[in-house]
Backbone as CSV, one residue per row, in Angstrom:
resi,resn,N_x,N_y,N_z,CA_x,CA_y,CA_z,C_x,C_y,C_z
1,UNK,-152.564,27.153,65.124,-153.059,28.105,66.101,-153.360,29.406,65.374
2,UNK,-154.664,29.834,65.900,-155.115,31.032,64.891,-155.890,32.472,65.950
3,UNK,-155.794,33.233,65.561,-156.897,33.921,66.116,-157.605,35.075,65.068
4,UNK,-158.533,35.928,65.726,-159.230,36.739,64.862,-158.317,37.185,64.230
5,UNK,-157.444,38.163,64.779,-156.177,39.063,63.778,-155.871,38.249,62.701
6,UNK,-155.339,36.989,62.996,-154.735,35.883,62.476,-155.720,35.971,61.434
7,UNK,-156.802,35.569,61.438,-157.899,34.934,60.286,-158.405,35.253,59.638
8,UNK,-158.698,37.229,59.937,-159.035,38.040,59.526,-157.698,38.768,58.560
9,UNK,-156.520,38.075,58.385,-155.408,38.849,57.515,-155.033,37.438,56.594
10,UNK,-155.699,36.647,56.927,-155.558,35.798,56.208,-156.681,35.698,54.769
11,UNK,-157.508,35.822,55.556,-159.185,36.104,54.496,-158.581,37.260,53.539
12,UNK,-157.931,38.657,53.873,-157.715,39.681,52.879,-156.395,38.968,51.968
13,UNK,-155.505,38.427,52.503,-154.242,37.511,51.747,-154.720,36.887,51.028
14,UNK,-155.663,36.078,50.895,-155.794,34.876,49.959,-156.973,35.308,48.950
15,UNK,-157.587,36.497,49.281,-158.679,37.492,47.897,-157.526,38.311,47.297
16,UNK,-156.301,38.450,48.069,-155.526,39.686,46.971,-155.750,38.967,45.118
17,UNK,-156.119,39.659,44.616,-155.817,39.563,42.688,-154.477,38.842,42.497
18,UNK,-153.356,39.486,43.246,-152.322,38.814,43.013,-151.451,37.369,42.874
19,UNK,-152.973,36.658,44.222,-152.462,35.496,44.206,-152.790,34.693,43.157
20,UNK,-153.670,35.048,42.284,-154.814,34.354,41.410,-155.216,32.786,42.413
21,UNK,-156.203,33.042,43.479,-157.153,31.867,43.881,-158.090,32.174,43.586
22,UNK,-158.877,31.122,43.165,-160.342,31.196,42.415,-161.254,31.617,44.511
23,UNK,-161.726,32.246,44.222,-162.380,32.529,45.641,-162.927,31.181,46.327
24,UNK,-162.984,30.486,45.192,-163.968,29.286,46.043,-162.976,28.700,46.564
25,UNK,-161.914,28.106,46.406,-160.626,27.657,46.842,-160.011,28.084,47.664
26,UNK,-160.217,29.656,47.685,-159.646,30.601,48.959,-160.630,30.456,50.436
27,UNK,-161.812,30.242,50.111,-162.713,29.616,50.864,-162.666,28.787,51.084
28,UNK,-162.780,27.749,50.944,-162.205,26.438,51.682,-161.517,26.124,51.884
29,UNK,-159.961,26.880,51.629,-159.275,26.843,52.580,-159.090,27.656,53.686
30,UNK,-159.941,28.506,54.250,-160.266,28.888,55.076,-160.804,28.150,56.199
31,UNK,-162.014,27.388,55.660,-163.191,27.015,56.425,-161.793,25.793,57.228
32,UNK,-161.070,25.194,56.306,-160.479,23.929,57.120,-159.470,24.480,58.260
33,UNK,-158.748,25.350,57.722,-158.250,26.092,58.632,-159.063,26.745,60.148
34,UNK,-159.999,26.900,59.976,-160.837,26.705,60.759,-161.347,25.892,61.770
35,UNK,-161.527,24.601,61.288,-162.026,23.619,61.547,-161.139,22.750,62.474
36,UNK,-159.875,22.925,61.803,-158.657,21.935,62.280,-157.871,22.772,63.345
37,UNK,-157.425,24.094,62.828,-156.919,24.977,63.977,-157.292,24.743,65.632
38,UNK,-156.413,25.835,66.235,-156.988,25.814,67.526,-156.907,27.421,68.126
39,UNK,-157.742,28.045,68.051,-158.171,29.093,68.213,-157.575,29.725,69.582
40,UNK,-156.925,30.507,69.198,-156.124,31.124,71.058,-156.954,32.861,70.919
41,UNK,-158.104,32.458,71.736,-158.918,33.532,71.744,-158.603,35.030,72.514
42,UNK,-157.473,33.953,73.453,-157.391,35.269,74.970,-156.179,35.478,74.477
43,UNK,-155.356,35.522,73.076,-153.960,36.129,72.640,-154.296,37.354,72.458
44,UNK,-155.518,37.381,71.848,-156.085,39.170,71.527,-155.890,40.207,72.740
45,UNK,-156.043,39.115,73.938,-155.597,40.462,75.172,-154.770,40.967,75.494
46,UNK,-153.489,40.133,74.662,-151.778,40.891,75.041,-151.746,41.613,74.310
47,UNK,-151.290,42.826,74.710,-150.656,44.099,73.591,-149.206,43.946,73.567
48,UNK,-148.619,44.771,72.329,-147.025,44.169,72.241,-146.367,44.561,73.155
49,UNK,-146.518,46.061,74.163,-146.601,45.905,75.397,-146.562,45.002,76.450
50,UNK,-147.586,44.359,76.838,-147.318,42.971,77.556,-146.136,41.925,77.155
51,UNK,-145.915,41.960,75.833,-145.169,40.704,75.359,-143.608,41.267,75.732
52,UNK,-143.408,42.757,75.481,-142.089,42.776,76.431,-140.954,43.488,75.230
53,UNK,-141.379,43.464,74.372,-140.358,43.384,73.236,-140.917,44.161,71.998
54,UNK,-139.618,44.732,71.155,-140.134,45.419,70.182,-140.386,44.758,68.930
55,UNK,-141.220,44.842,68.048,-141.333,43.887,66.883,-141.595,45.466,65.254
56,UNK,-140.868,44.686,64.747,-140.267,45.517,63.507,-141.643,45.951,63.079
57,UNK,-142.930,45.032,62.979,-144.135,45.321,62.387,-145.003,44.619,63.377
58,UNK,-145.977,45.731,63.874,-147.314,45.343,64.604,-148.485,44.837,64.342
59,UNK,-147.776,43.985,62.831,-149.210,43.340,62.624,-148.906,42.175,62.681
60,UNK,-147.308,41.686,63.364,-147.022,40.391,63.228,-147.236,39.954,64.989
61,UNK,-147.467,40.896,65.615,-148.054,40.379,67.370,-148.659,39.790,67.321
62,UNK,-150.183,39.322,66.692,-151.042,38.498,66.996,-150.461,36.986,66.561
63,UNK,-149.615,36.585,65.996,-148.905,35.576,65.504,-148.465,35.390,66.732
64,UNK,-147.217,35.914,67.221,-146.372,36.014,68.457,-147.137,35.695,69.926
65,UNK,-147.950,36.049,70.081,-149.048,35.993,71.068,-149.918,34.684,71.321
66,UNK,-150.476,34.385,69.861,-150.973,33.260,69.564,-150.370,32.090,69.948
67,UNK,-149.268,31.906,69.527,-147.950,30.937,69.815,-147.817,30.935,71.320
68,UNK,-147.443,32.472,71.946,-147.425,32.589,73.719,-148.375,32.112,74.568
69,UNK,-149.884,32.565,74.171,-151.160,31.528,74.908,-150.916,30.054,74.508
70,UNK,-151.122,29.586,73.348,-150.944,28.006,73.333,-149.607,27.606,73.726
71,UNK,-148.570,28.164,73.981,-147.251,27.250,74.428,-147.287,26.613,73.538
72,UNK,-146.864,27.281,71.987,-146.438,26.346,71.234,-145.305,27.465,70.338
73,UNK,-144.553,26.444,68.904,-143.746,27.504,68.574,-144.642,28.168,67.687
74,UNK,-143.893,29.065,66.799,-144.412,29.960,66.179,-143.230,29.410,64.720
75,UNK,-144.206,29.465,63.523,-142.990,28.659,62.354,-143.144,29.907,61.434
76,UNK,-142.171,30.392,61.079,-142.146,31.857,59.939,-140.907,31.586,59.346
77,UNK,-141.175,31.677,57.809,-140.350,31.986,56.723,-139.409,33.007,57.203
78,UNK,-139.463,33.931,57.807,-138.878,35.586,58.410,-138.923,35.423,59.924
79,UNK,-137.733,34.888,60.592,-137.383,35.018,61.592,-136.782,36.392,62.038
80,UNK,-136.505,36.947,61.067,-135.794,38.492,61.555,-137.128,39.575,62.025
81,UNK,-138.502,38.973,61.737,-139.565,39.535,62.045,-139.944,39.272,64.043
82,UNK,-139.025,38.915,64.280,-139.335,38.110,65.689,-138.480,38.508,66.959
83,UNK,-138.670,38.152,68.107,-137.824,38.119,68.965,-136.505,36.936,68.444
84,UNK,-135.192,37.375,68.987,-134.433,36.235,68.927,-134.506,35.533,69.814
85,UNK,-134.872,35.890,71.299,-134.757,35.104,72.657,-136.655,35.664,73.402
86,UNK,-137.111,35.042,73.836,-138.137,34.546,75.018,-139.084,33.689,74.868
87,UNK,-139.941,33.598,75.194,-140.722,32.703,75.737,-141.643,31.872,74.680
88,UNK,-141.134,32.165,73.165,-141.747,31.292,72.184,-140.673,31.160,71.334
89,UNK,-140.778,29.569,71.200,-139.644,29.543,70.121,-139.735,29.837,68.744
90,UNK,-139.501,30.619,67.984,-139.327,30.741,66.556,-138.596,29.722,65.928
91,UNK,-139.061,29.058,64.482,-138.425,28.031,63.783,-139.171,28.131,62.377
92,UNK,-138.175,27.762,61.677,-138.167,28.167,60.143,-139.266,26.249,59.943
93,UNK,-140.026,26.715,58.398,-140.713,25.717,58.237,-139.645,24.523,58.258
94,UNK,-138.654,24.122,57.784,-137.673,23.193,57.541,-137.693,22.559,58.939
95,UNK,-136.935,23.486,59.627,-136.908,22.770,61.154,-137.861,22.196,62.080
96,UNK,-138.948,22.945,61.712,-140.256,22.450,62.136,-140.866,21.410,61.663
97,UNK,-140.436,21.214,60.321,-140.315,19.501,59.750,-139.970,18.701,60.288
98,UNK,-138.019,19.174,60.469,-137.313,18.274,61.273,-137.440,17.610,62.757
99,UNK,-137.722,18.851,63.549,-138.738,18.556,64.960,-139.231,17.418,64.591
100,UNK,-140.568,17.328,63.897,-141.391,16.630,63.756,-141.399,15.113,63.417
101,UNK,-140.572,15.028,62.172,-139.795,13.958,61.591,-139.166,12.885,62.715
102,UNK,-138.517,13.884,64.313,-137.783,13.206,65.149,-138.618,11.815,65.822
């Protein structure tokens, strides 16, 4: 699940110098991400406001939001970036394996 915020911080993440990706590689993995995703267009309309709760950094709402329109979880390395309790579940990549695995 992706949206503009989402895709648009992703495109500047994967050109940083730092990561060393050859651009063309950073590009296509874009485009699939794209392709395969599922775009939660109307997350852009909640402000962190609406969502109810304070979040340590406001550039991690559109994540949070994204997850809240699709009714799905939200999987982050940094759960301390998150609500602990409402209406989307947070889960570390591992567990979200495990989910899955079930």
């Amino acid at each position: 699940v992706y949206s503009d915020p989402i895709f648009e911080e992703y495109v500047e993440v994967l050109l940083r110098p730092s990561l060393r990706l050859e651009p063309d590689a950073a590009l296509e993995l874009l485009l699939l991400f794209a392709e395969v995703g599922e775009h939660a267009s109307s997350s852009e309309e909640i402000s962190p406001e609406m969502v109810g709760t304070d979040f340590p950094d406001v550039d991690d709402v559109p994540f949070y939001t994204a997850a809240l329109v699709e009714r799905c979880p939200l999987i982050t390395g940094n759960r301390k970036l998150f609500p602990k309790s409402g209406p989307v579940e947070i889960l570390t990549p591992a567990r979200a394996m495990a989910s899955i695995a079930k």
